[in-house]
N, C-alpha and C positions, 0 to 999 in steps of 0.2 A: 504494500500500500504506500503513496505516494504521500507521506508528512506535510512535506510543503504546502500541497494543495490544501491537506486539510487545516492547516495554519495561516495560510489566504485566505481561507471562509470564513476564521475568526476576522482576520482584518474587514471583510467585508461588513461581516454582523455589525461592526461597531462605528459604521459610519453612523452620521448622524440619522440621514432619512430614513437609515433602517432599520435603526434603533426604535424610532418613528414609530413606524409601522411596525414593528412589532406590538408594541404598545397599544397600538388603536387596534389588531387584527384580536390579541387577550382578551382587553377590555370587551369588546364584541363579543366577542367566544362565550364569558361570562355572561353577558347580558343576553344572551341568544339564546344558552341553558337554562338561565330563569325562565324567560315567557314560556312555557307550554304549549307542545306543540310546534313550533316554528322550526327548530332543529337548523345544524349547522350547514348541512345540504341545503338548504331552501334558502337561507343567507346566503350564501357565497354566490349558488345561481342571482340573487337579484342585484348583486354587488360587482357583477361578470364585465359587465359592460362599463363600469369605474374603472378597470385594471386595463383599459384601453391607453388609457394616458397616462400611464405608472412604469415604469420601467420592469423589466422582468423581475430581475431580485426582490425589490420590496414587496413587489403585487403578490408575488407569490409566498413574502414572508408572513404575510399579511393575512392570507387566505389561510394558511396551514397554522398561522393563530387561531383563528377563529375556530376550526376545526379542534385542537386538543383544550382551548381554553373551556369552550362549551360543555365538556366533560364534567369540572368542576362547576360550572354555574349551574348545570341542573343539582348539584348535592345538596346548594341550598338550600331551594322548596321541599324538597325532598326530606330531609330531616327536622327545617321547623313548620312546614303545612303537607307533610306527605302526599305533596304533588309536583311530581316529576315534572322536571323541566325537558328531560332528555329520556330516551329509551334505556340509555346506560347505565341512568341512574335511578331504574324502578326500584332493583334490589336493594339499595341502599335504603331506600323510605321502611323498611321490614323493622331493621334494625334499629336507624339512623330518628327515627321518629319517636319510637318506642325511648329512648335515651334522651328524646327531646321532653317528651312529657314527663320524665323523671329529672327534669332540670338539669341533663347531662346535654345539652344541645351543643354547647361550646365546646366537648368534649368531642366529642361525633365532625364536629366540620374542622376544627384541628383536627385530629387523626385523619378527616379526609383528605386534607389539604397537604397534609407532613406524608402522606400514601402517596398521594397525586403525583407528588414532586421524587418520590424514591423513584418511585414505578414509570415516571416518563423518564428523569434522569438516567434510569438503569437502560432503559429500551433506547436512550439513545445513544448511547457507550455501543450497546453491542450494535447499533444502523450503524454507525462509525465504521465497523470494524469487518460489518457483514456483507454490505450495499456492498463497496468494491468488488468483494470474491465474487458475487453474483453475477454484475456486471460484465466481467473478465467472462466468466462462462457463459453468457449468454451472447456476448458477440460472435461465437458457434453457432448460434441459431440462425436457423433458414424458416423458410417460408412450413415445412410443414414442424416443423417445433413452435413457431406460431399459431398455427393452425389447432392444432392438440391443445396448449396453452389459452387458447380463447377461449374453447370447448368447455376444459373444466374449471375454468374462469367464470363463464355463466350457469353450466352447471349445478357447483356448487355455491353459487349466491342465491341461484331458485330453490337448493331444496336443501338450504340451512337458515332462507328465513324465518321470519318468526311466523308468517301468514302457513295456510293449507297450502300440502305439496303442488295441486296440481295445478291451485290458483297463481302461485308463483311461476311453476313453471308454463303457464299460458301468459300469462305478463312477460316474460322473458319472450315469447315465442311474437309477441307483438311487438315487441321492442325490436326484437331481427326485424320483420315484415317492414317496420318503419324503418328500420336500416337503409332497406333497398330502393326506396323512394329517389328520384333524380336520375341522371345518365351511368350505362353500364359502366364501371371502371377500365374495364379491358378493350370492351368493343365501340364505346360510346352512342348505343341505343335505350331512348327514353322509357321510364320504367316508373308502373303508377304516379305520374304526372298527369293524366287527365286531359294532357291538351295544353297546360297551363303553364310559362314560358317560368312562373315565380316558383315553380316545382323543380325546373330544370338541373340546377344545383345540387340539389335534397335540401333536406330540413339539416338546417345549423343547430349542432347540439345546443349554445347558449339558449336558443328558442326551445326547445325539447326540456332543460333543465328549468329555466325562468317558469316556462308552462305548468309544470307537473309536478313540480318540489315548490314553487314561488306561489304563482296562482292560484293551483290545486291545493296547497298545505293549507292557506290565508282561509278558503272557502271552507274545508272541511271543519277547521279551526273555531271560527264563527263559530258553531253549532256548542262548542262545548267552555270556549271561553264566558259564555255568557250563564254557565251555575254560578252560584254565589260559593266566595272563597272562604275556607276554613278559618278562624282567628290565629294570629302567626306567634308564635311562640318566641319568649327572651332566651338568647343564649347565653349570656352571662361570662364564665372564662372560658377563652378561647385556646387554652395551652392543654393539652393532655397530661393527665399526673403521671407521675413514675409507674407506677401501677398499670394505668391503664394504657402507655406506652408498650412497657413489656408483654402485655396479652398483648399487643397488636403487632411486634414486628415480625414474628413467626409471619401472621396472614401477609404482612404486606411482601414479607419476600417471595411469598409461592401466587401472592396474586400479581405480582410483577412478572413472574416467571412464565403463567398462563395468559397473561394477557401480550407476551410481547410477542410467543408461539402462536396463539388464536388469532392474532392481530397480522401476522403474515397469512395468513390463508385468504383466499379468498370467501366471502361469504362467513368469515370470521367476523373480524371489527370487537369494539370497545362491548357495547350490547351481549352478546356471547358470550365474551371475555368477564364482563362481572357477573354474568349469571352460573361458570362452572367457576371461576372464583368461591364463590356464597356458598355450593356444592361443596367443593374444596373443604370449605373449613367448615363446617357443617359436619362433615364423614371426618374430618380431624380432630375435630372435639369432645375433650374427653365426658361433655357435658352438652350432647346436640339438645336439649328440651331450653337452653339458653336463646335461643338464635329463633328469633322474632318479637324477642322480651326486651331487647336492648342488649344482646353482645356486642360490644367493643368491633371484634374479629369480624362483624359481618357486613360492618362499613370498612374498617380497614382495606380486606380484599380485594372487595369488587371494586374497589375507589381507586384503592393500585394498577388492579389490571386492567381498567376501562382507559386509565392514561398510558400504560405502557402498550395497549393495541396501536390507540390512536396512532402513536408513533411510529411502531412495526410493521403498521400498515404502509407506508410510503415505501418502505424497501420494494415491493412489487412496482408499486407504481411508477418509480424513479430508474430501477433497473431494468425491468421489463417492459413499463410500457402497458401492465395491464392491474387497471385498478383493484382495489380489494373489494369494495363495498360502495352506497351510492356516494358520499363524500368524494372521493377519491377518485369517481366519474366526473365529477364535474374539477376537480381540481386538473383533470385530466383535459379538459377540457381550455382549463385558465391555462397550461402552457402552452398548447394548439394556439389560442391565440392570441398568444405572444412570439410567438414563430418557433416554439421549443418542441421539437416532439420527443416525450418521455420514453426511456428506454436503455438501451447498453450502451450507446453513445454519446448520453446526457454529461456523464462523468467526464468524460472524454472531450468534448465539442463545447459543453458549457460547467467550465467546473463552478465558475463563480456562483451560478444559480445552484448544481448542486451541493456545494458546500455551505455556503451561505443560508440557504433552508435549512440543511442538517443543522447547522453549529448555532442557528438563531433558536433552534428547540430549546438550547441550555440556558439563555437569557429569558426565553417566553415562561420557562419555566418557572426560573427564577422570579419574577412579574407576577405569576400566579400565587405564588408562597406571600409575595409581600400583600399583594393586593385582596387576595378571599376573606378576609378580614375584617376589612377596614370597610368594604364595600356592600356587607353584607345587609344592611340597615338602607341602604339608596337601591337594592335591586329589588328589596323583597316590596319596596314601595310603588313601584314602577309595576305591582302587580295588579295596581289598584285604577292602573289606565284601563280606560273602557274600550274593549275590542272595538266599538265601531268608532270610536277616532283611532286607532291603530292598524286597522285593517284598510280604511279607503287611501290613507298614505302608503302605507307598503305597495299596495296595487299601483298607484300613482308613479312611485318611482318606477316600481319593475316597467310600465309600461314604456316611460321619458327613456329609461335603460338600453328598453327594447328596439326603439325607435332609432335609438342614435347607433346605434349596431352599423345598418346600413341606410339607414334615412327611409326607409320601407314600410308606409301603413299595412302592407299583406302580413309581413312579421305579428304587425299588433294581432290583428287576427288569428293567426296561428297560435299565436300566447295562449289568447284567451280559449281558443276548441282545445288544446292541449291541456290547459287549467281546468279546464271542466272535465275533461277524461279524467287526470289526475285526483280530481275530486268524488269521482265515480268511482274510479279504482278502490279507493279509502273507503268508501260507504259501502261497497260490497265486498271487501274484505281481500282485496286483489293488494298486495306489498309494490308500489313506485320505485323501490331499489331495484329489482330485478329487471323493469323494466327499461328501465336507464343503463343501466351497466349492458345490456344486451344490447340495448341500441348504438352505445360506445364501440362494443367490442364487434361489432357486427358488422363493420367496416374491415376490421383487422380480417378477421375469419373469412369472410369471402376472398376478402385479394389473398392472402396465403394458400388456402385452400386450391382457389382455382389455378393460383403458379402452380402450389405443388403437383397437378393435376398436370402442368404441362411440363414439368419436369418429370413426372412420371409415366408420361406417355398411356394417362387413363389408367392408370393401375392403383386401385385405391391399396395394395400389399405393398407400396414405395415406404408406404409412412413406419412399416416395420421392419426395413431394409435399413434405414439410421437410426442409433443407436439407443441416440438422449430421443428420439421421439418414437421410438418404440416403449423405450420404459415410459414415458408420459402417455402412451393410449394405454402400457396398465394400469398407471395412475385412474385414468380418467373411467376406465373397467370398474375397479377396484370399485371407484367413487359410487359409480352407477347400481353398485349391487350394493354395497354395507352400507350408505348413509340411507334408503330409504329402509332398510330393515333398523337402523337403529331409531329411526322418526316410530318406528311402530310399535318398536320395545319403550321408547320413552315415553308415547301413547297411554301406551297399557299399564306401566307403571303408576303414572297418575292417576286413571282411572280408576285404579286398586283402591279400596279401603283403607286405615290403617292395620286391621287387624287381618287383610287378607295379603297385609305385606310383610307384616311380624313372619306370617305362617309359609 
């Protein structure tokens, strides 16, 4: 591994502007886990077309702020109104709340905050150290290790989310279809355009993402920002005692460890990562009847590994090219337009962007530790703005956002039938991650695919004639057979009683 470079990254983190935006992308991050529902995917889409007149390095330090910062701002709600700000941080409210109403609140969001910071700091030592080896191997890859690589890329984001197998994996399968919209890549003959000259192109993911993470979230949102809010509970010290320190750093080292493992998969992410975290310490305790009463260990954990995913998850993104989860689609997106395409050459071609992202983790992080604190009393207040002056703003900008894209009222349009698919999807129980990530990779997959097809001279048995993309179609075998038998063993397990799980 090349020192220098990664000692350039430092220089670059500590320029002023990027210091910047580091700052504003956290600050965000946080604010963005409080409100409920909005999620850091649906941010970053409406903030897409900001990062137009940003330079690469910061736009992107900025964006990949907002994404680990949100981790932690959903903790907040979460333990003094047990309402999740983030998907990440459901497990958290079990515990996390339970210690709030025992006047341990200030206890729970220190240990989360002192987790947050282990668990991203530790996951970014080993991106340091990992990201290159990977990269290095993946400049081997050709078109059908791509090809394989995309496969159980969407794969497994359809059938590890959190929705019903087969609705994920039909949300994936319409995300492809939308893929192919616009002119053939290889042959260039028009394809479901309709006739329509504004088809021609395809659909720009920033429109795809603003629509159905931005629009879509906003609407479905409405429906449920408008219950009345829990009364918010005093947290009081915010330092964890010696005591209660030591029950946690056990959890924080093994939810560091699964969260920065989960967090490289695809269809892993932060979400996953605190929920076998919670598991984790749970089947480790020599006292599991503790754990939804206010154990320590069960914010620890999950608050570790949701930050060390976060991070872990860019290793894919950066060295390969294909994101982990929907975040990571759209950030995937913010290099594209900035003329960066993610993958084994990023390292190589743009060190500054990728070290400069890496190395700005350690400061964002740092920003999180000073700031969760101090800020806790100004977010939980901001809970008290009335969705409908928050929603026809948000819309307002994604639209101005949309507009200035390409100066194009057809785009508005597109937003808004996208926004409302997106909000259909949610009301009928269809997950918008699957179907974005497939719409991303969906690009990739056909242009590999079809090379490989003409390097193979039609022989679909090519793909197990080299080496690394033989072992990748067992991978993606493997995937296809144990992950739906294990969604049924986890099925049945829940369904169990407790006394017909004793027995």
């Amino acid at each position: 591994m090349d020192f220098g470079s990664v000692l350039s990254g430092f220089e670059v983190v500590f320029e002023p502007q990027n210091i910047l935006y580091c700052l504003i992308g956290v600050t965000l991050g946080m604010l963005v886990g409080v409100l409920p529902g909005l999620g850091p995917a649906a941010t970053i889409a409406i903030l897409l077309p900001i990062t137009y007149n940003i330079e690469p390095t910061p736009a992107v330090i900025m964006l990949a702020g907002i994404f680990y910062g949100a981790q932690y701002g959903g903790t907040i709600t979460s333990v003094l109104l047990r309402l999740p700000g983030e998907a990440s941080t459901v497990v958290t409210a079990l515990d996390g709340h339970q210690m709030a109403r025992q006047g341990k609140a200030g206890s729970a969001l220190g240990i989360a905050a002192i987790g947050s910071f282990i668990g991203g700091t530790a996951s970014i030592v080993l991106l340091t150290f990992i990201a290159p080896l990977v990269a290095d191997a993946a400049l081997e890859f050709g078109p059908a290790e791509y090809t394989v690589l995309a496969l159980i890329g969407i794969f497994l984001v359809a059938t590890l989310g959190n929705g019903a197998l087969i609705k994920s994996v039909a949300a994936a399968g319409v995300g492809l279809l939308l893929a192919t919209v616009g002119l053939d890549p290889l042959v260039g003959t028009p394809r479901f355009t309709f006739g329509s000259d504004q088809l021609a192109d395809g659909i720009d993911f920033v429109i795809v993402a603003m629509g159905v993470f931005g629009v879509g979230e906003i609407l479905y949102n409405l429906e449920h920002r408008l219950r009345p809010q829990p009364a918010v509970l005093s947290f009081g010290r915010a330092i964890p005692r010696r005591p209660e320190w030591l029950q946690s750093r056990m959890a924080i080292l093994r939810g560091s460890i699964v969260g920065f493992v989960l967090g490289v998969l695809p269809g892993g992410g932060a979400t996953m990562s605190s929920l076998v975290a919670y598991a984790v310490e749970k089947r480790s305790a020599k006292d599991p009847s503790r754990f939804g009463k206010g154990a320590i260990e069960g914010v620890a954990g999950p608050e570790s590994a949701n930050n060390a995913a976060a991070t872990s998850s860019f290793i894919p993104l950066l060295t390969l090219g294909i994101p982990a989860n929907a975040t990571m689609a759209v950030l995937f997106g913010a290099l594209l337009l900035q003329g960066i395409p993610p993958g084994p050459q990023l390292i190589v071609d743009h060190p500054d962007v990728f070290w400069g992202v890496v190395n700005s983790m350690y400061l964002g992080n740092i920003i999180l530790l000073l700031l969760s604190i101090p800020l806790i009393g100004v977010f939980v207040r901001l809970l008290k703005v009335r969705a409908g002056i928050l929603a026809p703003l948000t819309v307002l900008v994604t639209m101005i956002g949309v507009y200035s894209i390409r100066n194009n009222a057809f785009d508005m349009f597109l937003v808004v039938g996208l926004g409302i698919l997106g909000y259909g999807m949610k009301k009928l129980g269809f997950e918008p991650g699957p179907f974005v990530l497939a719409f991303v990779l969906g690009k990739l997959l056909e242009a590999s695919f079809r090379r490989s097809m003409r390097l193979f001279d039609g022989d679909v048995l090519g793909f197990f004639q080299r080496p690394v993309s033989a072992v990748l179609v067992a991978v993606l075998v493997l995937t296809i057979v144990v992950i739906p038998v294990l969604r049924m063993v986890r099925n049945r397990q829940a369904s169990l009683t407790p006394a017909e799980r004793k027995s």
